[in-house]
C-alpha positions, 0 to 999 in steps of 0.5 A: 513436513514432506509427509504432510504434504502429500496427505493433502489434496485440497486446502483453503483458508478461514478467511471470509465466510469462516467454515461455509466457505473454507470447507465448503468450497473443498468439494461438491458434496459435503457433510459438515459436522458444526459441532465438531468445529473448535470455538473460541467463545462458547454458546455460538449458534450454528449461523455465527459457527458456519459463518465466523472467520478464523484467519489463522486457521486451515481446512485441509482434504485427505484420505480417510486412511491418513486421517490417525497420521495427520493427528499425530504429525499436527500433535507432534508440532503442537497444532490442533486438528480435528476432523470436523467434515467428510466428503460425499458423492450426492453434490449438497451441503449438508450442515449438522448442528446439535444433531440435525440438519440445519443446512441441506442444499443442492451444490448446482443452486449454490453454484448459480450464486443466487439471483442476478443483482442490477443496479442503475449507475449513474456517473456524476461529477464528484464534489468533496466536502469544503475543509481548509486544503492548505492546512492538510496539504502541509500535513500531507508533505511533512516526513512520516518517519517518526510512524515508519520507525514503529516498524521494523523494515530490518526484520529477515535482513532481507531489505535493499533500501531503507525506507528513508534513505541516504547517509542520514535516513531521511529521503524517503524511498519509491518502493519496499526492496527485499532480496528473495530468500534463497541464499545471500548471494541471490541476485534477484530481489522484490519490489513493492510500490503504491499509487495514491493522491486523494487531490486527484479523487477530489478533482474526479475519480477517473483522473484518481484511478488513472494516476492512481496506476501510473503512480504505482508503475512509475515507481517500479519503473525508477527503482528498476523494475522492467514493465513486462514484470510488474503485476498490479492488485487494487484496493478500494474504498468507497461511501456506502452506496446503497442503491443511489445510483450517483454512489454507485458511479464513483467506483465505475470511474475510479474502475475505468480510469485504472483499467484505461492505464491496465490497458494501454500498458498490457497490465492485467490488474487482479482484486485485493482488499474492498469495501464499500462500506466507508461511510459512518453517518454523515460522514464518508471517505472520499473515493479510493482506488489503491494500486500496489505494483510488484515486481522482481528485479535484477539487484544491479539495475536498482537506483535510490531516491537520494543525490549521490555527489554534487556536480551530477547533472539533473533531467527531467521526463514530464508527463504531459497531458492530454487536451482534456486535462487527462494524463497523455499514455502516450507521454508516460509510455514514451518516458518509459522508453526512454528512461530504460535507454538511460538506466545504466548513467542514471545515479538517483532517481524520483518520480514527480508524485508530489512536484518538481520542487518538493521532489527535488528537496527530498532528494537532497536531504537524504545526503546532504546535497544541495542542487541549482534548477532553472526548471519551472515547478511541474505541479504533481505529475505521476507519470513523470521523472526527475534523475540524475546522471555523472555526465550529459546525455545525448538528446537529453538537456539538463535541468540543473546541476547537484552542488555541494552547498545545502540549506538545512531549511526545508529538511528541519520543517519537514522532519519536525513537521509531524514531530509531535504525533510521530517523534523520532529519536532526533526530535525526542532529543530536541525537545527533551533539551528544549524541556530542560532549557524552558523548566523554570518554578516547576513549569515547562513551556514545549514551545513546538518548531512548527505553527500547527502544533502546540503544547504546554503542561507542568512538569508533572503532567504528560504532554498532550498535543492538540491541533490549533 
């Protein structure tokens, strides 16, 4: 509503810290009335009323002399608004409750943030619990499909790339694309991309944070994304630490690994969402450092993950390393360079994320295509890529050649692989066929496609899959 909008000269949302920090950081000096404020559970005192958090709510600052308009445009929308503050010239924050001043407090304090906190750090190698790695480096290659299709990538018709691409849906995309909602023939759109390997927090968290942010670049980077328009916001998790200076180390390196790669490609990384909080007895999560990347891109510099057509020709760009075993930026930032010299020619495109072999068989699925490769497996290798183009280029050697020959092998293992937690319409189909082949004197046998899941039930029971 235009008139709204120029009633209001301040706003803020009820997110953490709920009423003292959405109204209280409105103004300097403040008289908030607690028991004015709508409650969604009565019998609240005033600490849980200051504190509690409404994410759907707003705090807004007008004059005193629109306050009877603002209540009827709100009542015309069928929103609720109440006044439940005022603004005052003494610089305190003044809380009431029940009649009385429950808080009073200078605004100049509550600007010093309260006493300076210190903590000794301590940076340690990291060491994982044991576990059976093979097992979940399986789980963690097989299609996520059947979870991906809870959710619908179609809503506002905005989106470019299908989350699983190719005439069958099945190879999955680097990054979310939408196309801005200004008008259908916009010609500009959004990319959205993650980086993140846990193998990596394992090894250390400073190799996990630096693979973490090239993980995410080299993505904006192949779906077309130019280096100078990509912003960067970080996610973390991490054991609570408490003041156990080793805990405390995990998150300085995760930190310095990012902010290493931030630096050498003049990437200025906001904060997101954190918690160091990710432990629940004597179990905790390893440490997490995730770096989404966004970006707007032309629609005409856009490539996809799948083959295209056989007979294309295959490149290869490696990130190598550096002597001590860190990712080379000079590597990366080189690749990049490179990689925009050849955009134009490039047809399908991959970053090396989860290896050279596993890369070149998601590519493949999407459409059908087989490929021949006379190249070694590269390992993951975040800051590398994998593209192919319709004829050679200059400087560049090809790797291999896409062909019209395709073993469905690899793409059953890995679309069935995960079929029994996350089914898809495809797998639904097939075991409702192998339940109707394998019914005999009332009792099914769901024999599963793969040796890590299983399951077996009457006729009348639900099927209950367990881990083997």
């Amino acid at each position: 509503n235009p008139e709204v909008k120029k009633m209001i000269k301040r706003s803020n949302d009820f997110g953490a810290g709920g009423v003292s920090v959405a109204i209280g950081e409105l103004a300097d000096g403040l008289i908030i009335n607690l028991d004015a404020v709508p409650l969604k559970t009565e019998g609240m005192n005033a600490t849980e009323i200051a504190i509690s958090e409404s994410q759907e709510r707003m705090a807004v600052v007008i004059d005193k002399k629109n306050l009877r308009e603002l209540l009827v445009h709100a009542a015309e929308e069928n929103v609720e608004a109440t006044l439940v503050a005022e603004v005052m010239e003494e610089a305190r924050l003044v809380m009431i409750h029940d009649g009385k001043r429950v808080v009073d407090i200078s605004r100049a304090f509550l600007d010093t943030n309260g006493p300076l906190p210190s903590q000794h750090i301590s940076v340690e190698d990291y060491h994982s619990p044991s576990y059976d790695r093979e097992h979940y480096r399986k789980l963690n290659s097989y299609s996520q499909k059947g979870l991906g299709e809870i959710f619908d990538s179609s809503v506002g018709n905005s989106t470019l790339f299908a989350p699983f691409g190719g005439t069958t849906q099945t190879t999955p995309e680097l990054s979310s694309v939408q196309r801005f909602p200004l008008h259908s023939t916009t010609s500009k759109a959004s990319v959205v991309s993650y980086g993140f390997d846990p193998s990596f927090s394992e090894a250390s968290p400073y190799l996990m944070g630096m693979n973490s942010v090239i993980s995410s670049v080299a993505k904006q980077m192949a779906t077309g994304a130019h280096l100078d328009d990509i912003h960067l916001s970080f996610q973390e998790y991490f054991p609570k630490p408490g003041t156990d200076p080793a805990k405390w180390g995990l998150p300085l390196q995760a930190l310095l690994g990012a902010f290493e790669v931030c630096d050498a490609l003049t990437l200025a990384p906001i904060g997101g969402k954190d918690s160091m909080s990710g432990t629940y007895e004597d179990i905790e999560v390893i440490p997490t450092l995730v770096s989404f990347a966004f970006s707007e891109v032309e629609t005409s510099r856009l490539r996809s993950r799948a083959f295209k057509a056989p007979g294309e020709f295959i490149y290869i760009l490696k990130q190598e390393s550096t002597e001590n075993g860190l990712p080379s930026l000079d590597s990366f930032k080189a690749n990049l360079t490179l990689l925009e010299t050849v955009r134009d020619e490039i047809t399908a495109i991959s970053t090396l994320d989860e290896g050279l072999i596993q890369s070149l068989e998601l590519m493949s699925i999407g459409n059908e295509i087989g490929y021949e490769c006379t190249y070694g497996e590269t390992g993951k290798n975040a800051g590398g890529f994998l593209f192919t183009a319709k004829t050679e280029l200059p400087g560049l050697t090809s790797i291999g050649k896409t062909v019209s020959a395709f073993s469905g092998t690899f793409k059953n293992d890995h679309l069935s692989g995960l079929a029994g937690i996350f089914p898809t319409p495809r797998t639904r189909k097939k075991a409702d066929c192998r339940r109707q082949r394998n019914t005999t004197n009332g009792i099914t046998i769901h024999a599963s496609s793969t040796p890590e899941l299983s399951s077996s039930h009457s006729a009348e029971q639900i099927p209950s899959w367990t881990w083997r």
